[in-house]
SEDREN-515284 format. One record per residue: z, x, y of N, C-alpha, C in turn; residue in one letter. Coordinates in steps of 0.02 Angstrom, whole numbers. Each point is the difference from the previous one (the first is absolute). Layout:
N
     n.c3     n.c1     n.c2    ca.c3    ca.c1    ca.c2     c.c3     c.c1     c.c2   resn
        Z        X        Y        Z        X        Y        Z        X        Y      A
...
END
This chain:
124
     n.c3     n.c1     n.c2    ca.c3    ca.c1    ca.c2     c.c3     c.c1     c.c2   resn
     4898     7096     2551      -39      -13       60       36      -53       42      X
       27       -8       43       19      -31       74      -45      -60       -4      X
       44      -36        6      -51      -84       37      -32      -14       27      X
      -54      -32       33      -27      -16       66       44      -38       39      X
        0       -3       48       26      -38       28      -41      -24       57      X
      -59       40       23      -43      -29       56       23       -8       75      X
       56       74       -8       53       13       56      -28        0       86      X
      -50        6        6      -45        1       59       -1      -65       19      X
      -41      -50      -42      -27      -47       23       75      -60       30      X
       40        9      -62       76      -17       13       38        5       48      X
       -8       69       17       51       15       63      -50      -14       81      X
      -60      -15       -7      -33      -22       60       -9      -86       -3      X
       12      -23      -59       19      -78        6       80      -16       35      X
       49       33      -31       68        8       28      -18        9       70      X
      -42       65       34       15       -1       66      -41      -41       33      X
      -60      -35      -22       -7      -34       38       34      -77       -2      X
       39       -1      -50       84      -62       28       36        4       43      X
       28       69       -6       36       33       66      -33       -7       65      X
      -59       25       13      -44        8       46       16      -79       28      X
      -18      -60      -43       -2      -89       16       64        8       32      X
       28       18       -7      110       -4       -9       14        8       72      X
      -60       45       32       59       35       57       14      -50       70      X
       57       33       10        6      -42       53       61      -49      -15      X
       -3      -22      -62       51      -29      -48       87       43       21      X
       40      -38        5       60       35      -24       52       29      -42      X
        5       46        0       76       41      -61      -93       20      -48      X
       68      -35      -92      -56       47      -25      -45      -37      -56      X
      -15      -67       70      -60      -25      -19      -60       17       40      X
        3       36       19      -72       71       34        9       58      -29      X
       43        9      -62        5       62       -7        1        4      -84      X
       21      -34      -47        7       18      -52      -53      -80      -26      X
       -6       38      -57      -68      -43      -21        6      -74      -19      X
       66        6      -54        6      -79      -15       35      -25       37      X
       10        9       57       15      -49       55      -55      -24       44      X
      -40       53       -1      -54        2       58      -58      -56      -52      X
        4       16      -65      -52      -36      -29       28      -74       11      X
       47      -25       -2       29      -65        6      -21      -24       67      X
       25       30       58        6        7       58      -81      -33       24      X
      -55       33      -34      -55       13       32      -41      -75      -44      X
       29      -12      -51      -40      -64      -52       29      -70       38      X
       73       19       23       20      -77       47      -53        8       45      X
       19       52       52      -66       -9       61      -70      -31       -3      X
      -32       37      -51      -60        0      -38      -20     -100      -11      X
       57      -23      -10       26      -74      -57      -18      -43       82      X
       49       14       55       19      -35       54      -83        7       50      X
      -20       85       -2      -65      -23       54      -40      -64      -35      X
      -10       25      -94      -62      -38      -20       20      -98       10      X
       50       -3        4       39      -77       47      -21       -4       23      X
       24       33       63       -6      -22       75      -61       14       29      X
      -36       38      -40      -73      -10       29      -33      -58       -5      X
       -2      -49      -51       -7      -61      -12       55      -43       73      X
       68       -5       -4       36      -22       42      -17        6       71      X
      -35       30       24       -2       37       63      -74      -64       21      X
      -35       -8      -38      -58      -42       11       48      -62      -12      X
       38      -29       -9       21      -72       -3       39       -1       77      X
       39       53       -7       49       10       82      -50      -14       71      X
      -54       59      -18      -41      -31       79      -32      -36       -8      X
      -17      -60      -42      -14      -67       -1       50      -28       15      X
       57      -21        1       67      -23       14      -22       17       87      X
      -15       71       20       15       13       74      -65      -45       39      X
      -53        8      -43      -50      -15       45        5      -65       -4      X
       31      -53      -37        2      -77       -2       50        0       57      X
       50       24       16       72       12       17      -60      -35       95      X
       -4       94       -6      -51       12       88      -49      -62       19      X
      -23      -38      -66      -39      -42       14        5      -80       11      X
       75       -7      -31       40      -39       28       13      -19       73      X
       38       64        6        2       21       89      -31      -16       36      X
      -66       40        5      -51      -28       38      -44      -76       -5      X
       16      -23      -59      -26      -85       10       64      -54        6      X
       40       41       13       57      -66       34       -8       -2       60      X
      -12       82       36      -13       -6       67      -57      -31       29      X
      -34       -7      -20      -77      -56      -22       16      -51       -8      X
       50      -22      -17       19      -98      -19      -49        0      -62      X
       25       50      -59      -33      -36      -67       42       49      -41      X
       -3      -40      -77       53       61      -49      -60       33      -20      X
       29       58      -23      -27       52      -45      -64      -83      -55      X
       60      -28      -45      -33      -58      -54      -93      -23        6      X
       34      -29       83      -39      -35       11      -72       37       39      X
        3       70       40      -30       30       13      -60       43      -55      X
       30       14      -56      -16       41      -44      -67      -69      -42      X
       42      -56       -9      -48      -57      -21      -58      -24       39      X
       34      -10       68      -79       32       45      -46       43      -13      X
       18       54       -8      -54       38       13      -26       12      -76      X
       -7      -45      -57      -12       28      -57      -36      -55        9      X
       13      -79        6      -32      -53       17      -73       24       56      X
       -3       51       44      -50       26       44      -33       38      -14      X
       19       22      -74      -42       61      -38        1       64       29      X
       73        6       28       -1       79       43       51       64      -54      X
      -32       41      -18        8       35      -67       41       50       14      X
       55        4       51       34       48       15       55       19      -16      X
       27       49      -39       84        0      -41       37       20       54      X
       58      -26      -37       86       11       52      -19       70       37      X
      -29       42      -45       39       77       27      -57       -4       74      X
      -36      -21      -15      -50       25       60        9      -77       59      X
       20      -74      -24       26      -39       64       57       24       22      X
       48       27      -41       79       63       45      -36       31       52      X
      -54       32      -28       -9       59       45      -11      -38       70      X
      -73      -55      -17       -2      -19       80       52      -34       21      X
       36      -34      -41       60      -48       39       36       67       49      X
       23       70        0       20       40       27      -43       40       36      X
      -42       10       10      -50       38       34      -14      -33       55      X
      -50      -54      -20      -38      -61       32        0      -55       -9      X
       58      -34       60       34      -76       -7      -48      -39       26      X
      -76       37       60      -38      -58        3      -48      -22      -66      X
       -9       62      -43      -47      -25      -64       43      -30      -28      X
       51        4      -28       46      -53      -16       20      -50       -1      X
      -19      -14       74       25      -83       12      -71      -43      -13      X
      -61       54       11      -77      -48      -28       16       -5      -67      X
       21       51      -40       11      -29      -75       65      -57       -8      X
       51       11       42       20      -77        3      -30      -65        9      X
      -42       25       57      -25      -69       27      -65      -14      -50      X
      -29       29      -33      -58      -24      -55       28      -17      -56      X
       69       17      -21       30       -5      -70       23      -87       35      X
       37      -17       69       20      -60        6      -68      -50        3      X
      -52       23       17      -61      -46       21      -27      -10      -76      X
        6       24      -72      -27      -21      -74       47      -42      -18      X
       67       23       32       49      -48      -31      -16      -84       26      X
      -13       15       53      -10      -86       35      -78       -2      -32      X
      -45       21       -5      -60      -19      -33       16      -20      -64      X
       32       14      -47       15       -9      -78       76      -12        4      X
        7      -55        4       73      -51      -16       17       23      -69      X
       52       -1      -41       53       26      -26      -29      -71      -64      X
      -15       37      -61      -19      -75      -21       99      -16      -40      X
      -22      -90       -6       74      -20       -9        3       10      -55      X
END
């Protein structure tokens, strides 16, 4: 009697490696243990950089938010300590947004982040 081998289920796992593969070049889209290699780096690098990708546009939105509070006469530092000192609960990604959209809401959240700072002196 012949082996099992479970030849079905096998050869639709293989193609769907191939299937991941394409697009790939030579004959790592085409032959299996290349494509299986091929497709486990990829696989390795999104599950990274999906993590990475959330540290990067934090980097951008501090970056943009820089920008816009120098042009304000205040750093990013000292702005950000404002407005936490004012109890205003708003993250980077969404002060980017208005620092670029809307420079007059912007400059009121400057100017309330500078008005806690002069209310609450810096203790020594």
């Amino acid at each position: 009697m012949p082996r099992a081998t479970n030849a079905p289920a096998s050869r639709q796992r293989r193609k769907r490696r191939i299937k991941m593969a394409s697009g790939y070049r030579g004959r790592r889209s085409k032959l299996f243990r290349y494509a299986k290699e091929s497709v486990n780096h990829g696989l390795v690098y999104a599950f990274r950089d999906r993590k990475a990708k959330k540290r990067s546009f934090r980097g951008l939105w501090i970056v943009r938010l820089n920008a816009a509070c120098r042009s304000q006469d205040i750093t990013y530092s000292s702005f950000m300590n404002g407005l936490k000192k004012a109890k205003v609960a708003l993250d980077r990604k969404v002060l980017a947004d208005i620092a670029v959209r809307d420079g007059g809401a912007f400059a009121k959240l400057v100017e309330l982040a500078k008005k806690s700072l002069k209310a609450a002196p810096a203790a020594a």
